[in-house]
N, CA, C and O atoms as a MOPAC input file, in Angstrom:
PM7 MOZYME 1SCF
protein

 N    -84.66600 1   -32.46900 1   -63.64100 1
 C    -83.39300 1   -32.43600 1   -64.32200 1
 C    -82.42000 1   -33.43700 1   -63.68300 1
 O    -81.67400 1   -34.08300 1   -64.41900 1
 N    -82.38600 1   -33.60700 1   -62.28500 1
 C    -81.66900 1   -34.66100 1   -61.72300 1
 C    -81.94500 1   -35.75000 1   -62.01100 1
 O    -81.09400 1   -36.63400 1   -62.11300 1
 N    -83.19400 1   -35.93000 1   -62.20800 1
 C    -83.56000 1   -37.67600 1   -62.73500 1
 C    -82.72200 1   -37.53000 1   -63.99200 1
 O    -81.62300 1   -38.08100 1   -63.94800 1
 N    -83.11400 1   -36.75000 1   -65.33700 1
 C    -82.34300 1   -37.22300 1   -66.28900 1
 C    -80.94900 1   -37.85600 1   -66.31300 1
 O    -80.49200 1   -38.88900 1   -66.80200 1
 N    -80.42000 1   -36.78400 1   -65.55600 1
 C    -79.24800 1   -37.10500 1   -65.70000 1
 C    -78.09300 1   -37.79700 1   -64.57100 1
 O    -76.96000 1   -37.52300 1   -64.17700 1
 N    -79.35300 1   -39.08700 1   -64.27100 1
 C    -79.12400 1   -39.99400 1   -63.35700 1
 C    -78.05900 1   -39.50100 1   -62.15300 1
 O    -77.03900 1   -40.14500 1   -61.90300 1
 N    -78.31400 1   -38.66600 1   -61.66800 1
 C    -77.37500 1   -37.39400 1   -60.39200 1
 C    -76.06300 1   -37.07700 1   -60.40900 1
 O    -75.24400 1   -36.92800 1   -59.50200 1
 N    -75.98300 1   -36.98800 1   -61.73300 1
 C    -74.67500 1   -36.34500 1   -62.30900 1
 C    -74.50000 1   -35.05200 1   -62.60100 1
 O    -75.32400 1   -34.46000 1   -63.29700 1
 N    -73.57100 1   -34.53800 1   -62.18300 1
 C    -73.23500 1   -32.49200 1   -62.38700 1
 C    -73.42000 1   -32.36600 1   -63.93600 1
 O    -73.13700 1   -33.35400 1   -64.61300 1
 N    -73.88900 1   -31.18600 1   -64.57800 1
 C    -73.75900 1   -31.21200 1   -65.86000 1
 C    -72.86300 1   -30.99100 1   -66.76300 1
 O    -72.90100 1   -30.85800 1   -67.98600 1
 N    -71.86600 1   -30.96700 1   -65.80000 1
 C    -70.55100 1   -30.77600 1   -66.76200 1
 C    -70.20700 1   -32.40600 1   -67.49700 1
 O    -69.84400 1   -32.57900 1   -68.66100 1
 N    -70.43200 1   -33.46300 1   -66.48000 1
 C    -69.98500 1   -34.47500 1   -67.07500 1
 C    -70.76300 1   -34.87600 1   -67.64500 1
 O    -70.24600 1   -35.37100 1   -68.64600 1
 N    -71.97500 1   -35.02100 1   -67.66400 1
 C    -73.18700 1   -34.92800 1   -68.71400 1
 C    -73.26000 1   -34.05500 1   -69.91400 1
 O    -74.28800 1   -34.04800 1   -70.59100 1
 N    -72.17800 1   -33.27800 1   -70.23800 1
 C    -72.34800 1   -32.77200 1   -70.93100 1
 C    -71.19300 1   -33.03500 1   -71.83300 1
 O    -71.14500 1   -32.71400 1   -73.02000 1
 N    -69.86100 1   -33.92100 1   -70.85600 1
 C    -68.63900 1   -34.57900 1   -71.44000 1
 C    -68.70300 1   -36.04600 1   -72.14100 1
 O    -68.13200 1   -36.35600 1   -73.18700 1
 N    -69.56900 1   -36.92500 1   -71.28900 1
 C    -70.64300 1   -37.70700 1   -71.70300 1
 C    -71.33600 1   -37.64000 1   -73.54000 1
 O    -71.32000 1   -38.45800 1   -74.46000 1
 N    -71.72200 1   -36.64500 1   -73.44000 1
 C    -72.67800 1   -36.15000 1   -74.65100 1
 C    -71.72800 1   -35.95800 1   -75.76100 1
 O    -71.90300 1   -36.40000 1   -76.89700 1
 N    -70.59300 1   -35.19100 1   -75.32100 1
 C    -69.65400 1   -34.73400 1   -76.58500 1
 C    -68.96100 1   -36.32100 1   -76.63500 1
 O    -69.06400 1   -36.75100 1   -77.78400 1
 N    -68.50800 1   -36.98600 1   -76.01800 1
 C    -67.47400 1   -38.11200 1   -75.99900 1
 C    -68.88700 1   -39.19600 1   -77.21500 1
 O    -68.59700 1   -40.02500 1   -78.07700 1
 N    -69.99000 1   -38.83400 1   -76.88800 1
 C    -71.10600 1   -39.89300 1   -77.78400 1
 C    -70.56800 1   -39.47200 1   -79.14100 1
 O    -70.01000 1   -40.16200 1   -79.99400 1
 N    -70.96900 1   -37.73400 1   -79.14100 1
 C    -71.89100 1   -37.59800 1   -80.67800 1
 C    -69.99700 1   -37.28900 1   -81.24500 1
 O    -70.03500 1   -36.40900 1   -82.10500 1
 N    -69.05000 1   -37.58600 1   -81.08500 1
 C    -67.66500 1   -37.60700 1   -81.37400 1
 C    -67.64300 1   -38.82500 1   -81.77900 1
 O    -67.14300 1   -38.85100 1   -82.90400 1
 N    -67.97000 1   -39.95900 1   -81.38300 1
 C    -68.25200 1   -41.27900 1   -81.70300 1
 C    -68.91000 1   -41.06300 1   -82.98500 1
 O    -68.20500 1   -40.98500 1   -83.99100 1
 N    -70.28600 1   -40.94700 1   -83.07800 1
 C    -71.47700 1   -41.18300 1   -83.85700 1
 C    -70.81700 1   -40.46600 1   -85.22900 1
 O    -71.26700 1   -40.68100 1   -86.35400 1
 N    -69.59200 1   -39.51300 1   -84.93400 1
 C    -69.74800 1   -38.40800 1   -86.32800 1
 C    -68.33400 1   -39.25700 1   -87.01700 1
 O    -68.07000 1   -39.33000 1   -88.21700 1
 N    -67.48700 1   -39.89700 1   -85.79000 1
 C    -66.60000 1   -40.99900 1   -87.03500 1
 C    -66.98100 1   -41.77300 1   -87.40300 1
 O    -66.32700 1   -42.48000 1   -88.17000 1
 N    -68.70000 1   -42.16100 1   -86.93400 1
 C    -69.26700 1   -43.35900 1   -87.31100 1
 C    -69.77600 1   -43.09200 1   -89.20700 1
 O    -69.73500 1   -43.79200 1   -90.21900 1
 N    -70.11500 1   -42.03100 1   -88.95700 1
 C    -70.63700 1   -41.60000 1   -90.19100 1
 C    -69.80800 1   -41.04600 1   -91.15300 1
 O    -70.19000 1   -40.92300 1   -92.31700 1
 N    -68.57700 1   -40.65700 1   -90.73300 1
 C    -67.57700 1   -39.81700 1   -91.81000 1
 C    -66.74600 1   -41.32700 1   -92.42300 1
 O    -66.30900 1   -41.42500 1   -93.57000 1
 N    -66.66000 1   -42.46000 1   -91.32600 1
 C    -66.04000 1   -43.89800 1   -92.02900 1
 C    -67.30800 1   -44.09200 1   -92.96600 1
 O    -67.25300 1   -43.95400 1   -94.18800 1
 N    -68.41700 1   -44.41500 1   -92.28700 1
 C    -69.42400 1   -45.12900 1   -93.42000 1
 C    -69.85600 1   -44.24400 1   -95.02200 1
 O    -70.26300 1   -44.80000 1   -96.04300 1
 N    -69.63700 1   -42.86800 1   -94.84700 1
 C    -69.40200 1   -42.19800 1   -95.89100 1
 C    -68.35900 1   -42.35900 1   -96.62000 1
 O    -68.67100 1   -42.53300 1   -97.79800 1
 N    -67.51400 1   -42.37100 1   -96.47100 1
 C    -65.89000 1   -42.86600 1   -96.73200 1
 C    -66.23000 1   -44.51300 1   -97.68500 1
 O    -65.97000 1   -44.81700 1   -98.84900 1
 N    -66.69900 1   -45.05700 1   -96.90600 1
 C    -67.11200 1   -46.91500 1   -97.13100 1
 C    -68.08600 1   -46.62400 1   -98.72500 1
 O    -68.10200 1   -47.49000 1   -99.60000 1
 N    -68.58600 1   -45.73900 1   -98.82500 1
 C    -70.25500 1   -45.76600 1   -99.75700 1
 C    -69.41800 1   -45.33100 1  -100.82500 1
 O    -69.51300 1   -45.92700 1  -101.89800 1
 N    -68.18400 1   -43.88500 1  -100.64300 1
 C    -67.64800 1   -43.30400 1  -101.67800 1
 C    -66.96100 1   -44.65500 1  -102.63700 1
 O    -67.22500 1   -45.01300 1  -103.78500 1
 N    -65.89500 1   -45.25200 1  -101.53500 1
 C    -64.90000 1   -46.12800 1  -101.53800 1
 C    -65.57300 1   -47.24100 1  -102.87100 1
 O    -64.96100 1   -47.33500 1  -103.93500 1
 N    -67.01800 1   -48.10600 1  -102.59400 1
 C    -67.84600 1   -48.80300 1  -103.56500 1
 C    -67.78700 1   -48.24700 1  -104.40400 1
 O    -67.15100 1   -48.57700 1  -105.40400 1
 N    -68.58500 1   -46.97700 1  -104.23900 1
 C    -69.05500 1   -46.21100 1  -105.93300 1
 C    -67.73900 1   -45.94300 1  -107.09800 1
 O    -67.80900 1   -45.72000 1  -108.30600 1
 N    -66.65100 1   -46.05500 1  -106.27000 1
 C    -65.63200 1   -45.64200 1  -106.94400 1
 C    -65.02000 1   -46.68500 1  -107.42000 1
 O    -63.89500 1   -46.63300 1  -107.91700 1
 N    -65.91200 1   -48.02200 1  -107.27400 1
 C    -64.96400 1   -49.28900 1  -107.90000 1
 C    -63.85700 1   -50.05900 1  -107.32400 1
 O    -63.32100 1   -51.09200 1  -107.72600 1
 N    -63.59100 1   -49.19500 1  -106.10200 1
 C    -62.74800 1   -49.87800 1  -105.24800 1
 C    -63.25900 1   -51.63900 1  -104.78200 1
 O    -64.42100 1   -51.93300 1  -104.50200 1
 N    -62.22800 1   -52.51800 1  -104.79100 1
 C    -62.77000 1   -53.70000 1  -104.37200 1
 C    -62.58400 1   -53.99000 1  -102.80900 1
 O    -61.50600 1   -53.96400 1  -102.21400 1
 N    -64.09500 1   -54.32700 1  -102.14400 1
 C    -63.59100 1   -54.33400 1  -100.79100 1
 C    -62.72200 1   -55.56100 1   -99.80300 1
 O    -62.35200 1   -55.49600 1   -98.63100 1
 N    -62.60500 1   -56.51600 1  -100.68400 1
 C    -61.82100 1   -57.77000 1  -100.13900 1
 C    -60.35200 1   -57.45800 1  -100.08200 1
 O    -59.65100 1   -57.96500 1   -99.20600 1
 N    -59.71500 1   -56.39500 1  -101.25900 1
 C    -58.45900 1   -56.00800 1  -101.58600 1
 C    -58.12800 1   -54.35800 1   -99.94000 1
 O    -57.03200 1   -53.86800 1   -99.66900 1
 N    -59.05200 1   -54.11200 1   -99.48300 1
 C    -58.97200 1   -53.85400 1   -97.92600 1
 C    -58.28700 1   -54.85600 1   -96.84100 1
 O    -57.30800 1   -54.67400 1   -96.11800 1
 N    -58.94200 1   -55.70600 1   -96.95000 1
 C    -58.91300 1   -56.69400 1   -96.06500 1
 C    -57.91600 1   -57.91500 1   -95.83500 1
 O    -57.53300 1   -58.48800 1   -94.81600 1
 N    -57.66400 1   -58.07500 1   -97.12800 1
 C    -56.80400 1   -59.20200 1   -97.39500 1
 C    -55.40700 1   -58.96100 1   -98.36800 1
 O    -54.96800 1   -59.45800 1   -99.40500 1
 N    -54.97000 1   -57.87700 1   -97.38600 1
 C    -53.27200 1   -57.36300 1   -98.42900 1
 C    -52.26100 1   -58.43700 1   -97.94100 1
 O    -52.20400 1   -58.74500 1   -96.75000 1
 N    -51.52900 1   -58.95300 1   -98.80600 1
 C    -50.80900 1   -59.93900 1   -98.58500 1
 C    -49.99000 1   -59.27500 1   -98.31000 1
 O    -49.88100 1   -58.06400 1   -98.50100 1
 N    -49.01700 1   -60.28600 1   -97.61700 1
 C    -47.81000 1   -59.98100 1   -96.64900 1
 C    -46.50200 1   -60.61100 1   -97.64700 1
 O    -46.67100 1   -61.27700 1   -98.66900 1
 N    -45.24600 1   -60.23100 1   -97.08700 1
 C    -44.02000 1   -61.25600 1   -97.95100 1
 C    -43.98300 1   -62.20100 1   -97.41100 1
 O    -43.67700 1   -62.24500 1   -96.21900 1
 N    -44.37500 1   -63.57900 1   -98.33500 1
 C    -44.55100 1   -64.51300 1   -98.17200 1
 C    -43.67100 1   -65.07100 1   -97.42100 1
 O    -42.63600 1   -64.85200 1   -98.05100 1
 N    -43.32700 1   -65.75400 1   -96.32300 1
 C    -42.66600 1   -66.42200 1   -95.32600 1
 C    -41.34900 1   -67.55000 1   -96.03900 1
 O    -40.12300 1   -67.43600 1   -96.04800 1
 N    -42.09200 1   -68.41200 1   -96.48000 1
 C    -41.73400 1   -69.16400 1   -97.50100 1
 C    -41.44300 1   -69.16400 1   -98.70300 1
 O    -42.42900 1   -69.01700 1   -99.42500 1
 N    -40.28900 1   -69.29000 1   -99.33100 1
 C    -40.56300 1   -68.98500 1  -100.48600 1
 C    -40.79100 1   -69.69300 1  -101.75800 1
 O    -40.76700 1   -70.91100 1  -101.58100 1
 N    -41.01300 1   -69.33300 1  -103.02900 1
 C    -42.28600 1   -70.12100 1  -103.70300 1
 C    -41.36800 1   -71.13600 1  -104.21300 1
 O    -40.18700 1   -70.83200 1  -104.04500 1
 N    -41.61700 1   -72.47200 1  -104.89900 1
 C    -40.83200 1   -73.41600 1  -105.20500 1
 C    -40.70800 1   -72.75100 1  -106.59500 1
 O    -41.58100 1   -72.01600 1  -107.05600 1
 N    -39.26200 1   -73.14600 1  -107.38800 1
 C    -39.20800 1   -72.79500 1  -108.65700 1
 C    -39.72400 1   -73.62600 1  -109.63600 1
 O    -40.09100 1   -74.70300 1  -109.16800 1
 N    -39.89600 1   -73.49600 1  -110.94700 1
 C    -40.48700 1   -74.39500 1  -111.65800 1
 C    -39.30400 1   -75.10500 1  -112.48400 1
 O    -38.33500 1   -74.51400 1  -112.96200 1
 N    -39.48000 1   -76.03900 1  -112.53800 1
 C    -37.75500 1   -76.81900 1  -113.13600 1
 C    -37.88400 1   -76.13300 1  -114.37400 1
 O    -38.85500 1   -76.75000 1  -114.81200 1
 N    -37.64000 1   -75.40400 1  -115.14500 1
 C    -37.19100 1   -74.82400 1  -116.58200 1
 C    -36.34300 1   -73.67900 1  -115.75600 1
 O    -35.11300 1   -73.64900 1  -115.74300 1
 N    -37.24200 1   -72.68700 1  -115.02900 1
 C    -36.66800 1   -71.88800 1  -114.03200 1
 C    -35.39500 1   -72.31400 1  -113.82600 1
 O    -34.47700 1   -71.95700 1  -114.56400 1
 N    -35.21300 1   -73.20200 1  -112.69300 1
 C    -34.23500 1   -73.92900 1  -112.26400 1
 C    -33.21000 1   -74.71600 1  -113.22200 1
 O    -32.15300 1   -75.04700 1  -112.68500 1
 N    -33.36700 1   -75.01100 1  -114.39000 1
 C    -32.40200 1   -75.15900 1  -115.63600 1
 C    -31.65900 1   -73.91300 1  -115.99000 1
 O    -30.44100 1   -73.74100 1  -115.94000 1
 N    -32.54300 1   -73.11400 1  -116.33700 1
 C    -31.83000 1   -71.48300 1  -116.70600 1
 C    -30.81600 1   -71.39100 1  -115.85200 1
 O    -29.65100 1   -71.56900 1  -116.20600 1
 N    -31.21300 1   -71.06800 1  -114.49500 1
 C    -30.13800 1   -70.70100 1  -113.58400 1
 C    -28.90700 1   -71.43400 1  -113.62200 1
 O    -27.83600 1   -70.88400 1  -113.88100 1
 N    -29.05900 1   -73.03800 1  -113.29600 1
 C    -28.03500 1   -73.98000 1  -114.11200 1
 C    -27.15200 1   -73.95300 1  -114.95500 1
 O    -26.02700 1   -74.38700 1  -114.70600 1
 N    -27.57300 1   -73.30300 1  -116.42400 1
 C    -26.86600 1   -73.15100 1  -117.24300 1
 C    -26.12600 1   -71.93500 1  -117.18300 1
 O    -24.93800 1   -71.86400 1  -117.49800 1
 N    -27.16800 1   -70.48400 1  -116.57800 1
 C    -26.81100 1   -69.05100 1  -116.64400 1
 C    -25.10700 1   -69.26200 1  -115.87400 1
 O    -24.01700 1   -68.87300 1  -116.29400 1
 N    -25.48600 1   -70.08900 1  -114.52200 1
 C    -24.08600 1   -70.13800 1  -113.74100 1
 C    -23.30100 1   -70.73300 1  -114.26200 1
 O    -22.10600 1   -70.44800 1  -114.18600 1
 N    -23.73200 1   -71.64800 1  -114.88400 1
 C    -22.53700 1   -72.60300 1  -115.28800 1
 C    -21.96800 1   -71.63200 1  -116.49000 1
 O    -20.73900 1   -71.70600 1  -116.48300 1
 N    -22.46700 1   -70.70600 1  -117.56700 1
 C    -21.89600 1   -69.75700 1  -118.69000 1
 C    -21.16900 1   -68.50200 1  -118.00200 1
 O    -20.53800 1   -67.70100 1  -118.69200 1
 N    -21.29300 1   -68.36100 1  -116.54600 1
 C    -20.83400 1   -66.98800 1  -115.81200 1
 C    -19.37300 1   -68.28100 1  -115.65300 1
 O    -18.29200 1   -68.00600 1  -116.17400 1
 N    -19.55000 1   -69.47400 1  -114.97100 1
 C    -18.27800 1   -69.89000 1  -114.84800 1
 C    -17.14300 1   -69.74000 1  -116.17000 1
 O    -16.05300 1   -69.18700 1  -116.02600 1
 N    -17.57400 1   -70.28400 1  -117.35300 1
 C    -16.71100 1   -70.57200 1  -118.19800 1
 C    -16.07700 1   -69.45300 1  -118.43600 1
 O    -14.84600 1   -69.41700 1  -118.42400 1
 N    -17.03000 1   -68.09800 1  -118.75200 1
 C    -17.07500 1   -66.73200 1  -118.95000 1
 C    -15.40600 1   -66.39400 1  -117.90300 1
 O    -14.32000 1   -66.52500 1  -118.46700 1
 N    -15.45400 1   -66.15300 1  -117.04000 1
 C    -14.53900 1   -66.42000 1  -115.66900 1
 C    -13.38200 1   -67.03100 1  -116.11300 1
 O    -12.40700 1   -66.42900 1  -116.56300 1
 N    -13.52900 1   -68.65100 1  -115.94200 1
 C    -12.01600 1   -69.72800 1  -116.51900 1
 C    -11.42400 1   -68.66300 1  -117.91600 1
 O    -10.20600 1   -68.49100 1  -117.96900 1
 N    -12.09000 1   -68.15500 1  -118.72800 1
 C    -11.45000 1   -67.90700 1  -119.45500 1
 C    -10.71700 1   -66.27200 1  -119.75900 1
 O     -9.87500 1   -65.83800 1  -120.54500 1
 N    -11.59200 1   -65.67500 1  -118.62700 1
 C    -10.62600 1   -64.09300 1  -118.94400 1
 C     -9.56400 1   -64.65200 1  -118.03700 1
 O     -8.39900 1   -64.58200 1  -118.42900 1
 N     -9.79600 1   -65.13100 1  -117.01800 1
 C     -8.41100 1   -65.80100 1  -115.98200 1
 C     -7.18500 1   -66.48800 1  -116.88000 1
 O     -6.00500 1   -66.14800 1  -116.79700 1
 N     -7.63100 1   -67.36400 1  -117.61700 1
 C     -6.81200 1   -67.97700 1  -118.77600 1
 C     -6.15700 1   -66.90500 1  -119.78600 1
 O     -5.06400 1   -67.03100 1  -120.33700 1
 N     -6.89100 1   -66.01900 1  -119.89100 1
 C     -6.66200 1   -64.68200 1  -121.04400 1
 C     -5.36200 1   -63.33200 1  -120.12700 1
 O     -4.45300 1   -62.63100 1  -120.57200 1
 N     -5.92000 1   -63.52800 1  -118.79400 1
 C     -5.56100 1   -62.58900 1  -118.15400 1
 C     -4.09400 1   -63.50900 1  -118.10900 1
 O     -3.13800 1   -62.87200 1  -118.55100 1
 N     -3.87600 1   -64.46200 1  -117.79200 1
 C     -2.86400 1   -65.50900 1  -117.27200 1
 C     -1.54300 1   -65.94700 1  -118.50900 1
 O     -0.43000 1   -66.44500 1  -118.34000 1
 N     -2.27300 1   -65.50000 1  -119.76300 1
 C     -1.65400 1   -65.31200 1  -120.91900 1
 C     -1.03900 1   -64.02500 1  -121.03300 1
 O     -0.09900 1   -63.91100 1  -121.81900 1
 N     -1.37800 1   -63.16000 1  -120.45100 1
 C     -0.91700 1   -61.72500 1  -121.57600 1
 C     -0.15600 1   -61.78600 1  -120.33800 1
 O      0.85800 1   -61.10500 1  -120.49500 1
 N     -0.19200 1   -62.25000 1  -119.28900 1
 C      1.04600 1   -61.76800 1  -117.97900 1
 C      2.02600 1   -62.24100 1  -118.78300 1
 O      2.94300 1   -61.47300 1  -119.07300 1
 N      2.01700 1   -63.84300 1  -119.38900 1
 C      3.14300 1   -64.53600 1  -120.09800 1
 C      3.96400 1   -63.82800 1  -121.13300 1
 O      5.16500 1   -63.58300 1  -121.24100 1
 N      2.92200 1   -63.59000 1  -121.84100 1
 C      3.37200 1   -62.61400 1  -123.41900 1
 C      4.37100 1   -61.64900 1  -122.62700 1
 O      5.58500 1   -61.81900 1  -122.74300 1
 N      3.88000 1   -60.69600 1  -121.87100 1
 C      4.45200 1   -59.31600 1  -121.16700 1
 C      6.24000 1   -59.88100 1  -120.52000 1
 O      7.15100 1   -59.06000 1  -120.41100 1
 N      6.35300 1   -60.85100 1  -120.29200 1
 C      7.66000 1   -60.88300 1  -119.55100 1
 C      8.57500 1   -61.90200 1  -120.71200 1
 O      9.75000 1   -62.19100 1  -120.48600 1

């Protein structure tokens, strides 16, 4: 019995043993997990490769970049003119 257990008390040979088959049983409850994960259509690259928020951000496409152009430039006029409207009825009022 001492040879086996290269002259170790059996308690730690026996801490040894549990610390393995504790290993071996997440080995098998992931790879079960992994087999379900396939069968179920899951794609396994979409694991692996979740994108992050992009660092950089993406260039706009010039039509994009027209809209906005115009959108601001129609929020301006929009603006000049309740100011003009607002700037009138103060007049009217006095």
């Amino acid at each position: 019995m001492a040879q086996e257990n290269h002259g170790l008390p059996p308690e730690v040979q026996i801490d040894h043993w549990n610390e393995a088959t504790n290993v071996y049983m997440l080995v098998v409850c992931v790879s079960i997990w992994f087999l379900y994960y396939l069968r179920c259509g899951g794609r396994v690259m979409h694991i692996f490769n979740r994108r992050g928020v992009p660092i950089v951000p993406e260039i706009d496409k010039p039509q994009d970049a027209l809209k906005r152009v115009r959108l601001r430039q129609q929020l301006e006029h929009y603006y000049n003119v309740r100011r003009a409207d607002q700037r009138d009825q103060k007049i009217d009022m006095e």
